[in-house]
C-alpha positions in Angstrom: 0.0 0.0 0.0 1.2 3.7 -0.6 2.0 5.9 1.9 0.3 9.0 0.4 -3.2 9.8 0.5 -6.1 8.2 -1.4 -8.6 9.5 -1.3 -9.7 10.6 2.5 -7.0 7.9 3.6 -3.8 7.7 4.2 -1.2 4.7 5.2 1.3 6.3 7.8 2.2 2.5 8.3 2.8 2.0 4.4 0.2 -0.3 5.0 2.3 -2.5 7.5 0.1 -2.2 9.9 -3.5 -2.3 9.2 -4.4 -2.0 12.7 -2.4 1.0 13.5 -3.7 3.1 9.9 -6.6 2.3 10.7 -6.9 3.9 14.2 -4.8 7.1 13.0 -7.2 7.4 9.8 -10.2 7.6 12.6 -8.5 9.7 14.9 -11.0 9.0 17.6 -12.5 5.9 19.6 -15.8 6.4 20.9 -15.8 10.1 20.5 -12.3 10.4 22.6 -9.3 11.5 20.8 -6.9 9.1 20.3 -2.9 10.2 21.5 0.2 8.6 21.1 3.3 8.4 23.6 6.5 7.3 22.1 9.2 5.9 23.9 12.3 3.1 23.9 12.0 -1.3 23.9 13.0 -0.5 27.9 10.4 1.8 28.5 7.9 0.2 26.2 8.7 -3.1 28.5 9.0 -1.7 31.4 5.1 0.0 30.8 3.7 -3.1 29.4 5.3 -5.4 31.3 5.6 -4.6 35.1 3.8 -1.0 35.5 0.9 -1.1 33.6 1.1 2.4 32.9 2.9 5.7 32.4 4.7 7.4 35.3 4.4 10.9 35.0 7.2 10.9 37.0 10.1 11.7 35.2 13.5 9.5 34.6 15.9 12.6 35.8 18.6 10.0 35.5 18.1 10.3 31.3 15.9 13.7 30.9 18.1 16.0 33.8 17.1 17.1 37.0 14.9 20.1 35.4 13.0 17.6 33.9 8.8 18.2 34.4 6.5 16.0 35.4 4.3 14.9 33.5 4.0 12.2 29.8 4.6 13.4 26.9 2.2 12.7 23.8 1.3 13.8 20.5 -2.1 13.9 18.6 -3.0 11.0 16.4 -2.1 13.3 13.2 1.9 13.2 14.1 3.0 9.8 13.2 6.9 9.6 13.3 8.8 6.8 12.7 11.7 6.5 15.0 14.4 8.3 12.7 11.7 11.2 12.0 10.8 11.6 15.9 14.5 12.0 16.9 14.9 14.8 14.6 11.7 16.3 14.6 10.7 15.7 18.6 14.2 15.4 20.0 16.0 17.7 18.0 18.6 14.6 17.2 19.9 15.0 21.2 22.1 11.6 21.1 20.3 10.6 24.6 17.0 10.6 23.2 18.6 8.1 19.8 16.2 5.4 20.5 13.3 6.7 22.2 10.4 6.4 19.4 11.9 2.6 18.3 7.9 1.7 20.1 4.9 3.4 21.0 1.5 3.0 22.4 -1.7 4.5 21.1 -4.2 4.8 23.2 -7.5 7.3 24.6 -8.6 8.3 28.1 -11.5 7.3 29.2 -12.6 10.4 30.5 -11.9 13.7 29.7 -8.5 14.8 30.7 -6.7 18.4 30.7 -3.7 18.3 28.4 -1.1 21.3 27.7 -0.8 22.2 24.3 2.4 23.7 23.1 4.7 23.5 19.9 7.9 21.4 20.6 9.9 24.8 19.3 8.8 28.1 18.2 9.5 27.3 14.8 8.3 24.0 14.9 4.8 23.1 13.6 4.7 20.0 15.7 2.9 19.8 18.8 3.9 18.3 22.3 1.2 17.2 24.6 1.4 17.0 28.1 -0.5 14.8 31.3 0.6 16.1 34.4 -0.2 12.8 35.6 0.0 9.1 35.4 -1.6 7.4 32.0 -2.9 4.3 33.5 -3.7 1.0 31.4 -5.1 -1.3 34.4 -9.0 -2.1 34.2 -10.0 0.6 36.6 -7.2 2.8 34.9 -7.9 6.2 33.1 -6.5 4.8 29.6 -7.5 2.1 27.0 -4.4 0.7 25.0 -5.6 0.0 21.3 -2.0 -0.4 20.1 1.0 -1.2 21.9 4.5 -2.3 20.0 6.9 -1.6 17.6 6.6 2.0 15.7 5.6 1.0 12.6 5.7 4.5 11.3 7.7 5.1 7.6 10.2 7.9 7.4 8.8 11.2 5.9 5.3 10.4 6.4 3.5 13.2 4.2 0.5 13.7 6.8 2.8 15.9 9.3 
């Protein structure tokens, strides 16, 4: 499948993923915009694994002891593939290399408040931010509908 539009669709995935085109084509899940959080094969195991959810807490060990608390997202619309996310999200910082290799998409159950803000002043991409935990347990304030590998191409035309 192509990775441009047709139509009203588009394949951020190149069509690897059904699944995961799919959800970004809807954008929503039951009327709750859907968000993704990027992050490393630790982190994505350590989430998925043992917490069950994202600590807003942050690692000052790998972010700095000025790091904020909070989890970092971006809307459905920015789908990066690893290579694309370190430039465009991390401004190519060598500590932040392999942070987008996985990723989960997911919704809140509920409303939530979320900061809006662009990830630079010339940047047109937005960062997202939950000053809090994003929880995947069954009483938690999440739903998962994708958790794995980023399956995002390079240069994806819809950012």
């Amino acid at each position: 499948m192509p990775n441009n539009p047709i139509g009203d669709k588009i394949y951020p995935t190149g069509g690897a993923s059904p699944l995961v085109d799919v959800l970004m084509n809807r954008g929503s899940e039951g009327g709750n915009p859907i968000y993704i959080h990027y992050t490393s094969q630790a982190g994505f195991n350590q989430i998925l694994m043992i917490d069950k959810f994202i600590k807003g807490t942050p690692d000052r060990t790998r972010r700095g002891q000025s790091a904020k608390t909070g989890v970092y997202l971006t809307p459905s619309t920015q789908c990066f593939s690893p290579s694309d996310a370190h430039t465009l999200l991390f401004f190519s910082e060598d500590r932040y290399k392999n942070s987008a290799t996985h990723m989960f998409i997911f919704i809140f159950k509920q409303g939530v408040e979320l900061e809006d803000y662009t990830v630079s002043s010339s940047s047109p991409y937005r960062e997202l931010i939950y000053r809090g935990d994003v929880d995947f347990r069954a009483n938690g304030n999440a739903k998962m509908l994708y958790g794995g590998r980023n399956r995002f191409i390079d240069g994806n035309p819809w950012n």
